[in-house]
C-alpha positions in Angstrom: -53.8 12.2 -49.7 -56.2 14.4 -51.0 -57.5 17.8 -50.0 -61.4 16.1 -49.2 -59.5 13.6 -47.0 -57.8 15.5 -44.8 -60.8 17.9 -44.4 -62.9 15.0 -43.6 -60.5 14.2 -41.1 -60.2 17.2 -39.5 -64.4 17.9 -39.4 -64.4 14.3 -37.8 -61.6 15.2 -35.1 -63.3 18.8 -34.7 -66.6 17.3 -34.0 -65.6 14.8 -31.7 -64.0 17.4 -30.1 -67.4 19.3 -30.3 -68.4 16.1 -28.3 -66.4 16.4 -25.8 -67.0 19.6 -24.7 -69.7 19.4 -22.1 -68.2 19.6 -18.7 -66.8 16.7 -17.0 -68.6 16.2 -13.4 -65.7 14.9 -11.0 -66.2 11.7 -9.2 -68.6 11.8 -6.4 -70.1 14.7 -8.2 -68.4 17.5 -6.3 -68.8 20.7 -8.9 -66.6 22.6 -6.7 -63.2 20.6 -8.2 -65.0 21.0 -11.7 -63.3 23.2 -14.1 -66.1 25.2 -14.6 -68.0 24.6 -11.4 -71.0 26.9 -12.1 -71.8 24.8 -15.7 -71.1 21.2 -13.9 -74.2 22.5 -11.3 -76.4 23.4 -14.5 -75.3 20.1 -16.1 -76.5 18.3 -13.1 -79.7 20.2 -12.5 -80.3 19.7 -16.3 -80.0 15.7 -16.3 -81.9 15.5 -13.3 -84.6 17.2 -15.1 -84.2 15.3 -17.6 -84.0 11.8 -16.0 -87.0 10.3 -16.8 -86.4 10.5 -20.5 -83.7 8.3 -22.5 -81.8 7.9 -25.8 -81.9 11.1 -27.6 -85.4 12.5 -25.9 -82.9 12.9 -23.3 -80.0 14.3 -24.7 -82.3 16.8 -26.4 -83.9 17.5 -23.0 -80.4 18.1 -21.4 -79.7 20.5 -24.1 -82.3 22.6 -24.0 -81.8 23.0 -20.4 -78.2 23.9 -20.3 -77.5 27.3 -20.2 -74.7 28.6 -23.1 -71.1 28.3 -22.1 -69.2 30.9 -20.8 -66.3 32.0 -23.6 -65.4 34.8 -21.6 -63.1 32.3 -19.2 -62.1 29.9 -21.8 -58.5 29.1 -23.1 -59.5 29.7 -26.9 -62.2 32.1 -27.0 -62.5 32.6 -30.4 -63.2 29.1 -31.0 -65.3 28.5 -28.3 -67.9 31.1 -29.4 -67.6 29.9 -33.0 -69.1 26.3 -31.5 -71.8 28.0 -30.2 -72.5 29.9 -33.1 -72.5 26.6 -34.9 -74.3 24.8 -32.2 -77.1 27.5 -32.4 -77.4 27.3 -36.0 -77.9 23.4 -36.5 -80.3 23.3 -33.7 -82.9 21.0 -34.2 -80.9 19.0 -36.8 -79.9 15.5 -35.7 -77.6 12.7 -37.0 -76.1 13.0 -40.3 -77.9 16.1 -40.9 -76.4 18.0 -37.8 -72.9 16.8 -38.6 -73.0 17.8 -42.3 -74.4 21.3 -41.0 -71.6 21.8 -38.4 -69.1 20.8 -41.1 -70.8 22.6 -43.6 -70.4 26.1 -41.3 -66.9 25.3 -40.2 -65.7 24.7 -43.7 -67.9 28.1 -44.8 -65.6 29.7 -41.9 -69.8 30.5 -41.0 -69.1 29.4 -37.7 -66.3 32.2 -37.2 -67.2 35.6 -34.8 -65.7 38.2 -33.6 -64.2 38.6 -29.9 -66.4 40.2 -28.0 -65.3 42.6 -24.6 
């Protein structure tokens, strides 16, 4: 294996990753078993908003909306301000074009800040 393989393999696990991160809203929508029960009520408030649109009109919509995480309480701070940092940056970009810029920063360590207190 080569070195551009197994970076392309890790961007693609990172962004699905990157994916995955917006907050899971329990069954029955109940934020208060949420693991960040604040964000799952802005995640709610932000689709309903948002509910007349679809496709990516929507998923833009919901976006915009949502207010940034909170790093402060996560596991991996560090990393989680990094994705905003890279989330903030490619704004605006879609498709192949946001993917090549997120890979673009995390490979250019770009996406890489401080901790904060």
């Amino acid at each position: 294996m080569n070195r551009n393989t197994i970076a392309a393999g890790l961007m693609a696990l990172m962004l699905s990753l990157t994916a995955r991160a917006e907050p899971v809203i329990p069954a029955g929508g109940d934020c208060g078993l949420a693991r960040d029960p604040l964000r799952c009520q802005a995640l709610q408030k932000a689709r309903g908003a948002c509910k007349e649109k679809r496709g990516s009109a929507r998923q833009k919509c919901v976006q915009e909306k949502l207010p940034a995480p909170d790093c402060t309480r996560d596991k991996d701070r560090i990393r989680c301000e990094a994705r905003h940092v890279a989330q903030e940056a490619c704004k605006g970009k879609t498709g192949k074009e946001k993917r090549s810029c997120l890979r673009d920063l995390e490979l250019a360590g770009g996406a890489r800040v401080p901790v904060t207190k």
